[in-house]
C-alpha atoms as an extended CHARMM CRD file, in Angstrom:
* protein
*
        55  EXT
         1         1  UNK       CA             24.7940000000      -15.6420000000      -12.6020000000  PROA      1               0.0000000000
         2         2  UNK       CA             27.4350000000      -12.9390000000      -12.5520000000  PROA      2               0.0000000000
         3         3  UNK       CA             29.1410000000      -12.3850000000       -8.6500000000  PROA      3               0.0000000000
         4         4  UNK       CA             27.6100000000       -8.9850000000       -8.6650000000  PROA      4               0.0000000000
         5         5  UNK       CA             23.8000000000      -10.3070000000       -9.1690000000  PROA      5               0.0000000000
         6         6  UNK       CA             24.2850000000      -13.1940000000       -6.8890000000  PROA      6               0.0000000000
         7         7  UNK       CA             25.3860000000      -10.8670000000       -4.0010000000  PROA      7               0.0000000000
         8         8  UNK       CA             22.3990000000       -9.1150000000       -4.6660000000  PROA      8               0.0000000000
         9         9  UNK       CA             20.2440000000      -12.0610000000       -4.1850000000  PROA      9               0.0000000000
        10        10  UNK       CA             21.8740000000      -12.6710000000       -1.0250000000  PROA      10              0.0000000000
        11        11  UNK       CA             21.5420000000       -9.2750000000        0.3690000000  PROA      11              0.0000000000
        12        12  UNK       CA             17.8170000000       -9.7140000000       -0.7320000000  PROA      12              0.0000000000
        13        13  UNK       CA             17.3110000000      -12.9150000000        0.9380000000  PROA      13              0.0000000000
        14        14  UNK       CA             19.6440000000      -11.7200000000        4.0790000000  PROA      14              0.0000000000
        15        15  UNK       CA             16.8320000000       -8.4290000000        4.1990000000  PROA      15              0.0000000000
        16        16  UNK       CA             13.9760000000      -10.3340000000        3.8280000000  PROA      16              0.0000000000
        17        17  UNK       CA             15.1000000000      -13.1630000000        6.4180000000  PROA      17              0.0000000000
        18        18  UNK       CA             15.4410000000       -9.8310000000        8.8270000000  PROA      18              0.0000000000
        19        19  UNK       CA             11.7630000000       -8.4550000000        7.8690000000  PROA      19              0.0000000000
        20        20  UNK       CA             10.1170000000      -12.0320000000        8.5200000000  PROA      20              0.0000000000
        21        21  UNK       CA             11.8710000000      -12.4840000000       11.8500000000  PROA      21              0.0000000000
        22        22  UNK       CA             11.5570000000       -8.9970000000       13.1750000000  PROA      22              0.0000000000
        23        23  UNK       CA              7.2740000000       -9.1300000000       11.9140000000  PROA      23              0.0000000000
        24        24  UNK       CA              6.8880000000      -13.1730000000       12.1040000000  PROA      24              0.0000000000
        25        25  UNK       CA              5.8390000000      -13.2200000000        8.5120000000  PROA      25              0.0000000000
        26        26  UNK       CA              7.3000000000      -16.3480000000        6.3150000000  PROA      26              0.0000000000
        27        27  UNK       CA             10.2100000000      -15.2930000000        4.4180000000  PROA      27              0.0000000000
        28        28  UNK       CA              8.1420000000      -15.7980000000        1.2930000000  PROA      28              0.0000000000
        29        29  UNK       CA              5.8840000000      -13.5730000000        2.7490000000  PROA      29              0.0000000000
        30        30  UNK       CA              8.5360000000      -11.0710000000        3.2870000000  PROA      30              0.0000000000
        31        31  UNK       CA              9.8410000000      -11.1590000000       -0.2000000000  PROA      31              0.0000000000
        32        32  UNK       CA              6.4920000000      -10.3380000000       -1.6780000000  PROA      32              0.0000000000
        33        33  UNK       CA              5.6620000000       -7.6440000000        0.8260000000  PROA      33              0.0000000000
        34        34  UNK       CA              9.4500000000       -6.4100000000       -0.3470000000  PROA      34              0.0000000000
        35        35  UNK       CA              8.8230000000       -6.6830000000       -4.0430000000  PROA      35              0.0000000000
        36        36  UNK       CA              5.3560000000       -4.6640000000       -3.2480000000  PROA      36              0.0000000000
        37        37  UNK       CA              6.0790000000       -2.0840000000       -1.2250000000  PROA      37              0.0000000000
        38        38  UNK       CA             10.5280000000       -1.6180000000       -1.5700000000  PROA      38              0.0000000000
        39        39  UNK       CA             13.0940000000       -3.6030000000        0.0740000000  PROA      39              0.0000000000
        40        40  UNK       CA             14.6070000000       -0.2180000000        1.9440000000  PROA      40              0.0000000000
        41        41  UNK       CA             11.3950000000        1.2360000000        2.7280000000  PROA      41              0.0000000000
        42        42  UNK       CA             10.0580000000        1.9030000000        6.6660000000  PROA      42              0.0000000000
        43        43  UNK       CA              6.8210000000        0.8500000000        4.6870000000  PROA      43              0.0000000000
        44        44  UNK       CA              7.1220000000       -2.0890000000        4.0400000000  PROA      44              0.0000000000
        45        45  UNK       CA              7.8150000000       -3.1980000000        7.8570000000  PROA      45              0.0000000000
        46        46  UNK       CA              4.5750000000       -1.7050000000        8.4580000000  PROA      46              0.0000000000
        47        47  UNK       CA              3.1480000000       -3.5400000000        6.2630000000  PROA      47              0.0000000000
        48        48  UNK       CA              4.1750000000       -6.6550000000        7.1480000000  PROA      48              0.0000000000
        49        49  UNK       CA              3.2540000000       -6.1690000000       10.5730000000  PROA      49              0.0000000000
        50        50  UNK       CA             -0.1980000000       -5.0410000000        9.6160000000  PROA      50              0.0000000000
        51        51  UNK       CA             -0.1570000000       -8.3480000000        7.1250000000  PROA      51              0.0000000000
        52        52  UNK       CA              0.6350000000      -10.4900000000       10.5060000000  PROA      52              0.0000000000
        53        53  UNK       CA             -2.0370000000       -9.1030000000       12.4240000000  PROA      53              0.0000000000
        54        54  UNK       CA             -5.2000000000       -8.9450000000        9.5450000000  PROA      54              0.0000000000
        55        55  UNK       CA             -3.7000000000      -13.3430000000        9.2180000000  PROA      55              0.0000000000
C-alpha cells in the first residue's frame, strides 16, 4: 500500500470512529453508512442517527 492510500485509510477510519461516537453506531456501522451515503456529507450523520434510533 502506497503512503498516500494508507493515509487515506486512516483518515477514513479516524472519520468514521468520529461518526460512530458522535451517533453510537459501531464503527462498522459507520463505515457502511459512509460508503452509502459520502464520508463528508451532513447526510450521512443523519442517517446514522436515524439508523440508531429505527435499531
Amino acid at each position: 500500500m502506497t503512503a498516500k492510500k494508507q493515509k487515506t485509510g486512516e483518515s477514513k477510519d479516524k472519520k468514521a470512529l468520529r461518526l460512530a461516537e458522535t451517533t453510537d453506531v459501531s464503527p462498522k456501522q459507520a463505515k457502511e453508512l459512509m460508503r452509502k451515503h459520502g464520508k463528508d456529507s451532513p447526510k450521512v450523520e443523519k442517517e446514522a442517527r436515524n439508523f440508531k434510533a429505527e435499531g
